[in-house]
MMTF fields as JSON, N, C-alpha, C and O atoms, coordinates in Angstrom:
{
  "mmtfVersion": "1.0.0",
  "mmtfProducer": "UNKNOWN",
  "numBonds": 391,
  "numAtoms": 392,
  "numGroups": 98,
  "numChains": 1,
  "numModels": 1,
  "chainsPerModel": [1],
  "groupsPerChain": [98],
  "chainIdList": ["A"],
  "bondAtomList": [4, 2, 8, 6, 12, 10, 16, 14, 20, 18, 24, 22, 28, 26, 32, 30, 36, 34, 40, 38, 44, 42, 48, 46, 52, 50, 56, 54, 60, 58, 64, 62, 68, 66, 72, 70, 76, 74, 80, 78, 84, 82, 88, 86, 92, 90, 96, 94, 100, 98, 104, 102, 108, 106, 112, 110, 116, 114, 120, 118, 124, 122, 128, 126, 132, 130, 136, 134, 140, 138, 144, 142, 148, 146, 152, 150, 156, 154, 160, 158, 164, 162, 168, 166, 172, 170, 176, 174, 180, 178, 184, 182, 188, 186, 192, 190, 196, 194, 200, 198, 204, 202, 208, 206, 212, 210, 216, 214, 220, 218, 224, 222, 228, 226, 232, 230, 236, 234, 240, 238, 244, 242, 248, 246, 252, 250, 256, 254, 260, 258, 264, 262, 268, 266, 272, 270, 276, 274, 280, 278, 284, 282, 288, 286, 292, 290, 296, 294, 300, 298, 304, 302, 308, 306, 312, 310, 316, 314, 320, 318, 324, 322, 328, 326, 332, 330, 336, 334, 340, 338, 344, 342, 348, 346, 352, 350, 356, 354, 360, 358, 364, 362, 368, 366, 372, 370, 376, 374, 380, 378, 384, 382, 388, 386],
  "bondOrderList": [1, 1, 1, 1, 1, 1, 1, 1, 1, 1, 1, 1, 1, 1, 1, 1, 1, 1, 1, 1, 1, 1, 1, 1, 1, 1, 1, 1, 1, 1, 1, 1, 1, 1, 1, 1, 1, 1, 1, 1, 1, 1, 1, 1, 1, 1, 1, 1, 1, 1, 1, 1, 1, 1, 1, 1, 1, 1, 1, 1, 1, 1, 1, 1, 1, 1, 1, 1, 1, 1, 1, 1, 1, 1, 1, 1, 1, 1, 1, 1, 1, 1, 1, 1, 1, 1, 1, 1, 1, 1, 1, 1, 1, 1, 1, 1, 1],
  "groupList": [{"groupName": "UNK", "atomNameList": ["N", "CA", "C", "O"], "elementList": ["N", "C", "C", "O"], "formalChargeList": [0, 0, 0, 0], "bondAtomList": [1, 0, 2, 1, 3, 2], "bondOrderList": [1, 1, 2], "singleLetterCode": "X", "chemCompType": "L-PEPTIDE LINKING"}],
  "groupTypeList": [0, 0, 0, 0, 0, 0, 0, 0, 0, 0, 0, 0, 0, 0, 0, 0, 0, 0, 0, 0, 0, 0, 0, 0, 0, 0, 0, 0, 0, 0, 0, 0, 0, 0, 0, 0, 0, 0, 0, 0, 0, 0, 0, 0, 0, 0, 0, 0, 0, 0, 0, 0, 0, 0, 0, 0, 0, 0, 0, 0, 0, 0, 0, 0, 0, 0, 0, 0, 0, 0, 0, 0, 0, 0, 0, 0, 0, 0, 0, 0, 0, 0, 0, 0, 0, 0, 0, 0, 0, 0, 0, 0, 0, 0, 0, 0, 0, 0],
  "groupIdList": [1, 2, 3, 4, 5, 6, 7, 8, 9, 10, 11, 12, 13, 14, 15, 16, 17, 18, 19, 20, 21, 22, 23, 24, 25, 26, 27, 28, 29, 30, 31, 32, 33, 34, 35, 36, 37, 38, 39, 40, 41, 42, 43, 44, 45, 46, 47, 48, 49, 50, 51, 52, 53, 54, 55, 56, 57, 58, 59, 60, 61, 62, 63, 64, 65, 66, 67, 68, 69, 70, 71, 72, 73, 74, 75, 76, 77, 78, 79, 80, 81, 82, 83, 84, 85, 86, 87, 88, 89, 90, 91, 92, 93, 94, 95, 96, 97, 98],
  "secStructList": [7, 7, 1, 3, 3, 3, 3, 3, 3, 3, 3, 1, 1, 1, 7, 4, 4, 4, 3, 3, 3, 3, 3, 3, 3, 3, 3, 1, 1, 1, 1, 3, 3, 3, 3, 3, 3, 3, 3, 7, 7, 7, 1, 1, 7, 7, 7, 7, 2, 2, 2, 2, 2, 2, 2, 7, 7, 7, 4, 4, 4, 6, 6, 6, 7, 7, 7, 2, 2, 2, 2, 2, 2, 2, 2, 2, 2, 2, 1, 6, 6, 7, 3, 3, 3, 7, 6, 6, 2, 2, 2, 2, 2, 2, 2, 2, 2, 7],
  "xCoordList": [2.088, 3.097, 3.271, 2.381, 4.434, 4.507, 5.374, 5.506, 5.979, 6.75, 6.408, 7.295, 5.515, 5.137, 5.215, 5.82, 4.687, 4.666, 3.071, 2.965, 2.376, 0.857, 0.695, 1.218, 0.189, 0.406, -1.117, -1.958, -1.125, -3.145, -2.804, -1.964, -3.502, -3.191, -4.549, -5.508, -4.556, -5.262, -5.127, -4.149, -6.568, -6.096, -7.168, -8.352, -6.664, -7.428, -8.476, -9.384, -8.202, -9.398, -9.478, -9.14, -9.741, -9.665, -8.306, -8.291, -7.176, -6.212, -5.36, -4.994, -4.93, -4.117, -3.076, -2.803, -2.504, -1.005, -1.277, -0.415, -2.568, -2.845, -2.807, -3.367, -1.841, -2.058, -1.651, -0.892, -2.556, -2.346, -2.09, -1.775, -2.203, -2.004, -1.273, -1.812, -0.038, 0.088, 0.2, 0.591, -0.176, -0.083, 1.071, 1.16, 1.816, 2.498, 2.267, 2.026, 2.298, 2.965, 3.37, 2.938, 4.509, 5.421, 5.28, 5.081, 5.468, 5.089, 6.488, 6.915, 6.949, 7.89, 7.833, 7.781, 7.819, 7.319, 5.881, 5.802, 4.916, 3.774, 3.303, 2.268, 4.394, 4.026, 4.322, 5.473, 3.534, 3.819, 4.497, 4.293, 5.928, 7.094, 6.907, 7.126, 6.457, 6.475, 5.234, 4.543, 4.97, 4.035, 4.584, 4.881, 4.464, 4.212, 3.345, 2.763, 3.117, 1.956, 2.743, 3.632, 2.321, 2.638, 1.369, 0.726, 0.894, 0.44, 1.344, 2.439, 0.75, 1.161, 0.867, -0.35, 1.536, 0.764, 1.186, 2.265, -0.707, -0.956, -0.859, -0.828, -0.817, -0.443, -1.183, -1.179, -1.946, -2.309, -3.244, -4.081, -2.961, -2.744, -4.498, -4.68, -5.5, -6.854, -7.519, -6.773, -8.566, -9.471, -10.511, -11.02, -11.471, -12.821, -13.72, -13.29, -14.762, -15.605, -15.746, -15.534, -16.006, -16.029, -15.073, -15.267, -13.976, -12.363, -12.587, -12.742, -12.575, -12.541, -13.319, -13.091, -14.59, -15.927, -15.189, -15.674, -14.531, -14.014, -13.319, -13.88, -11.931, -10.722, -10.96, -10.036, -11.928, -11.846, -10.195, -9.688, -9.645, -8.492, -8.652, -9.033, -8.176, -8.878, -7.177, -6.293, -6.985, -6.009, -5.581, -4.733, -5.997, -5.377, -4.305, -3.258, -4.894, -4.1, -2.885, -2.169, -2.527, -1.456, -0.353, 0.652, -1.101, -0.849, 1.108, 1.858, 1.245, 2.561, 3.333, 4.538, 2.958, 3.453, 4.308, 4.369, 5.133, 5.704, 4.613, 3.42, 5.775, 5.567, 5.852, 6.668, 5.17, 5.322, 6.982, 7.348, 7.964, 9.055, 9.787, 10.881, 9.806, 10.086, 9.887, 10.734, 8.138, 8.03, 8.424, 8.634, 8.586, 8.807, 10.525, 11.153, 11.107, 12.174, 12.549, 13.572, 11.452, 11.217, 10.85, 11.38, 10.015, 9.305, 9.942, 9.844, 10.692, 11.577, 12.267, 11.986, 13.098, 14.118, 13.527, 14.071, 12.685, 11.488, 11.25, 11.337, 10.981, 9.723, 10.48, 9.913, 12.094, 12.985, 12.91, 13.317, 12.596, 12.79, 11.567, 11.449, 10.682, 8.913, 8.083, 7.893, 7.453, 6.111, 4.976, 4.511, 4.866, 3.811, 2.437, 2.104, 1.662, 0.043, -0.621, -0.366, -1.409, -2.848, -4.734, -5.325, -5.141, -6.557, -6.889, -7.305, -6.55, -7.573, -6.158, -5.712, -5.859, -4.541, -4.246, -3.352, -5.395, -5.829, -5.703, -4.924, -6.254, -6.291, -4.833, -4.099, -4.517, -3.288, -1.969, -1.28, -1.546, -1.056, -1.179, -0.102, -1.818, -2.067, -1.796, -1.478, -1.983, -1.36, 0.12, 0.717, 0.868, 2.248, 2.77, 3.758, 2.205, 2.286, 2.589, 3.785, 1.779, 1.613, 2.3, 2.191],
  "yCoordList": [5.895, 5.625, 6.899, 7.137, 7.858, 8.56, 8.448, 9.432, 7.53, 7.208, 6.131, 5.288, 5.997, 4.643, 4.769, 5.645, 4.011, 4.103, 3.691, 2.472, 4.135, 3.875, 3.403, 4.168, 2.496, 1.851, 1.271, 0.655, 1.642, 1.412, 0.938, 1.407, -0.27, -0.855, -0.764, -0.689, -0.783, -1.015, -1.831, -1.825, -2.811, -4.188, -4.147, -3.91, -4.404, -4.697, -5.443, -5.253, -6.698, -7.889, -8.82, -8.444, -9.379, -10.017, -11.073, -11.823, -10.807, -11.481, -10.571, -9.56, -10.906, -10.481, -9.858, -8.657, -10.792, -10.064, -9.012, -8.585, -8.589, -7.535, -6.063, -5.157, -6.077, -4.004, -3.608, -4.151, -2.224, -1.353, -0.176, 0.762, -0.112, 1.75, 1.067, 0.207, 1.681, 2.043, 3.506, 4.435, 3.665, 4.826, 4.41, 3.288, 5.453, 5.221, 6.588, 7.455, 6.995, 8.02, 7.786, 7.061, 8.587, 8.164, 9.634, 10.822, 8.969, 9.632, 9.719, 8.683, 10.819, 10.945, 11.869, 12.931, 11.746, 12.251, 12.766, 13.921, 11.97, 12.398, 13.402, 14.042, 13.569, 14.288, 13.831, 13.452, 13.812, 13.734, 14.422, 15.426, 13.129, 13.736, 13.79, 14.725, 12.523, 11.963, 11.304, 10.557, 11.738, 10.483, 10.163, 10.897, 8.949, 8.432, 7.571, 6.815, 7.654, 7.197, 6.8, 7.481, 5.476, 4.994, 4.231, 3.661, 4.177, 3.273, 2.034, 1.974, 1.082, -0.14, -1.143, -1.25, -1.882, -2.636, -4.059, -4.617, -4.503, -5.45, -6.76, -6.746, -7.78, -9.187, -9.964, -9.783, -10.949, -10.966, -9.434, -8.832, -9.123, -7.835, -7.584, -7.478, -7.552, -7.938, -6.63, -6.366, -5.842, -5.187, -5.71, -5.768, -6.292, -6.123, -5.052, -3.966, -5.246, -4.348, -3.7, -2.524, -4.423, -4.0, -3.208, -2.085, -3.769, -2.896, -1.595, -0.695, -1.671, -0.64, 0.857, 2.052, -0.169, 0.937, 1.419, 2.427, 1.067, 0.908, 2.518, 3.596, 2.318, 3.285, 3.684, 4.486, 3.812, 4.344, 4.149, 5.176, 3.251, 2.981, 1.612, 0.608, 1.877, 1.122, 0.641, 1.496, -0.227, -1.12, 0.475, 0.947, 1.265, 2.203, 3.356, 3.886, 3.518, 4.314, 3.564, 4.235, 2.289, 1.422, 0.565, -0.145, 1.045, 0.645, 0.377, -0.564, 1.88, 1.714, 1.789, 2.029, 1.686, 1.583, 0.65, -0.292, 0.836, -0.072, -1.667, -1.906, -2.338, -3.258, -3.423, -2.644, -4.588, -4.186, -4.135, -3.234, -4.782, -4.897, -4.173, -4.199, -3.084, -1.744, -0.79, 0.082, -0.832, 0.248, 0.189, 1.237, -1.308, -1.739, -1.552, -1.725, -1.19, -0.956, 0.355, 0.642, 1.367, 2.546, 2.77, 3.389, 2.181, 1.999, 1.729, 2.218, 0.523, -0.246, 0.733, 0.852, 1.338, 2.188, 3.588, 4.151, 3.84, 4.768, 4.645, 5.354, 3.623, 2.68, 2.016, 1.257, 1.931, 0.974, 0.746, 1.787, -0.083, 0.452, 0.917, 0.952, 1.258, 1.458, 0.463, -0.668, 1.213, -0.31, 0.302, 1.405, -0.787, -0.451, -0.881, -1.957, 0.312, 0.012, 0.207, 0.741, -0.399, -0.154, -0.412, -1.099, 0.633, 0.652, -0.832, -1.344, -1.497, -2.39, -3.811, -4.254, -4.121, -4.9, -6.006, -6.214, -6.594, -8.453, -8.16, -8.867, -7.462, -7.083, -6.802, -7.508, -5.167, -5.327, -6.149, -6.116, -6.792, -7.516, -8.602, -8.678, -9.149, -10.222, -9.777, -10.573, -8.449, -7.686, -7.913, -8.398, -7.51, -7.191, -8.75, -8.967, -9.635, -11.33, -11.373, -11.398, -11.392, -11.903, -11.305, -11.686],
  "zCoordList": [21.782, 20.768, 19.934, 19.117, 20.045, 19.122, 18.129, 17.402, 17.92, 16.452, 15.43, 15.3, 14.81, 13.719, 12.201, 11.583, 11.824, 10.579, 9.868, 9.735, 9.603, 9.115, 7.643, 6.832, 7.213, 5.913, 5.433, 6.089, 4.267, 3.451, 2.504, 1.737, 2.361, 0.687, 0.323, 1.091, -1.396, -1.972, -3.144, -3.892, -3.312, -4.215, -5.375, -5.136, -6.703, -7.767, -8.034, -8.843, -6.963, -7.091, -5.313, -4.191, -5.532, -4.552, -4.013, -3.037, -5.067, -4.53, -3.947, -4.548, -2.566, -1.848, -2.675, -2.674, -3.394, -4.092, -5.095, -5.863, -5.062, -6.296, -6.123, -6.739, -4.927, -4.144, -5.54, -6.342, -5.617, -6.856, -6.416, -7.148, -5.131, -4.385, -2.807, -2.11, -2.557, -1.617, -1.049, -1.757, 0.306, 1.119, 2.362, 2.861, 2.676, 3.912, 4.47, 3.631, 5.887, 6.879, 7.9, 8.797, 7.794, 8.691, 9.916, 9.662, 11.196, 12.268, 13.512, 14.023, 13.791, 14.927, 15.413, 14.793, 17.157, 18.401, 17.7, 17.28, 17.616, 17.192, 16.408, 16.593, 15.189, 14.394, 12.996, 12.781, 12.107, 10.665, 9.757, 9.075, 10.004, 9.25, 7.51, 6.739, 7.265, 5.882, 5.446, 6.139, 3.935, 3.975, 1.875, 0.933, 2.058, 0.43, 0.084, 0.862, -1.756, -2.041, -3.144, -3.656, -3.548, -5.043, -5.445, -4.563, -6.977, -7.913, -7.889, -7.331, -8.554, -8.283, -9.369, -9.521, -10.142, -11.237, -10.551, -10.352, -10.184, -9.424, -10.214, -11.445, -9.571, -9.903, -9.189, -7.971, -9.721, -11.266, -11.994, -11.321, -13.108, -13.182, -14.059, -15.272, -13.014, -13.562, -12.699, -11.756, -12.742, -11.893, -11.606, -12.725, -10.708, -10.461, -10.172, -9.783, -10.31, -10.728, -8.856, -8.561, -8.175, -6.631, -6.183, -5.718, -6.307, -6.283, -6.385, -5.56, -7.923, -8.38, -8.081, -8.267, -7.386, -6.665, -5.299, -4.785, -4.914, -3.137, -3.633, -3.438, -4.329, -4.481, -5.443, -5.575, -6.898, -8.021, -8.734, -9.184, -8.794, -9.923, -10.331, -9.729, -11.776, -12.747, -13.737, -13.697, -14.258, -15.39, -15.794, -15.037, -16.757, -17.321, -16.121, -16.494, -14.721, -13.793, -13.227, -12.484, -13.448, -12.983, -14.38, -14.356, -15.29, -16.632, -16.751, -17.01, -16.372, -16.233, -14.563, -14.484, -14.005, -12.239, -12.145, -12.935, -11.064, -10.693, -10.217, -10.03, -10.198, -9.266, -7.94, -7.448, -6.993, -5.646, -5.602, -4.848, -6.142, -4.624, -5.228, -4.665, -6.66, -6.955, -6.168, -5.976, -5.296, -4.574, -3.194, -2.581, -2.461, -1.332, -1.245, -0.201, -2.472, -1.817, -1.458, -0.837, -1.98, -1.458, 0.181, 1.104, 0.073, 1.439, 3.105, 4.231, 2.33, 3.533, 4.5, 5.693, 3.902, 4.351, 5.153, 6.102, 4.709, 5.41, 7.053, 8.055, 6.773, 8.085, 8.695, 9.481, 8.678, 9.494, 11.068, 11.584, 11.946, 13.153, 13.45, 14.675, 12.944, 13.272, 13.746, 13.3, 15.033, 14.385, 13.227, 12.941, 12.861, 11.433, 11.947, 12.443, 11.69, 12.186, 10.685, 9.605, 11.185, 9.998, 10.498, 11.331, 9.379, 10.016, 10.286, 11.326, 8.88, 8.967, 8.665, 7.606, 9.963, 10.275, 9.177, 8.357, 9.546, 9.184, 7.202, 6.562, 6.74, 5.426, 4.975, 4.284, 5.738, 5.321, 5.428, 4.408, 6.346, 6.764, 5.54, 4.948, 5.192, 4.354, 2.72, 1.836, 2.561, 1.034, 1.115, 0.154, 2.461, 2.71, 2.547, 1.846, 3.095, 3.189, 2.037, 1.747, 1.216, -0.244, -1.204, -2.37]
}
C-alpha cells in the first residue's frame, strides 16, 4: 500500500470521546507528503493521572484547543479517498467512533 493516511489519538481519561491530541500523516506513492497535529479540548473535559503519564498533556495544554469536529473538519479533507491505518486500530477506531 503506498498511499494512506496514518492517524494517533490521544485521550485525557479513559473515555473514548476525550482525544486531546491528534496526529495524522498522510502518505502518497510511499512517501510522506503531509503530516498534522492538533491539541484538542477533550470531552468530558477531565485528565487522569495515567493519561497524562502515557503523552505528558495535561488541562492547561488543551485549555484553549479546539474541539474534536473543529479539528476533524480539518482533517477530513486531507485523508479523502485513503485508507486510514493505525498502530493501535481497536483504540483508535473507537476515539474516531465516539
Amino acid at each position: 500500500m503506498k498511499d494512506f493516511a496514518a492517524i494517533d489519538f490521544e485521550t485525557a481519561n479513559n473515555e473514548r470521546s476525550s482525544v486531546c491530541a491528534v496526529g495524522v500523516v498522510i502518505v502518497r506513492g510511499g512517501e510522506v507528503v503531509e503530516r498534522f497535529y492538533s491539541l484538542i479540548k477533550p470531552e468530558p473535559e477531565y485528565y487522569n493521572y495515567w493519561c497524562s503519564q502515557v503523552h505528558g498533556l495535561c488541562a492547561s495544554d488543551t485549555d484553549s484547543a479546539p474541539v474534536f469536529p473543529e479539528v476533524w473538519k480539518q482533517i477530513e479533507p486531507k485523508i479523502a479517498g485513503l485508507p486510514l491505518v493505525a498502530h493501535n486500530k481497536a483504540f483508535d477506531e473507537s476515539c474516531l467512533k465516539a
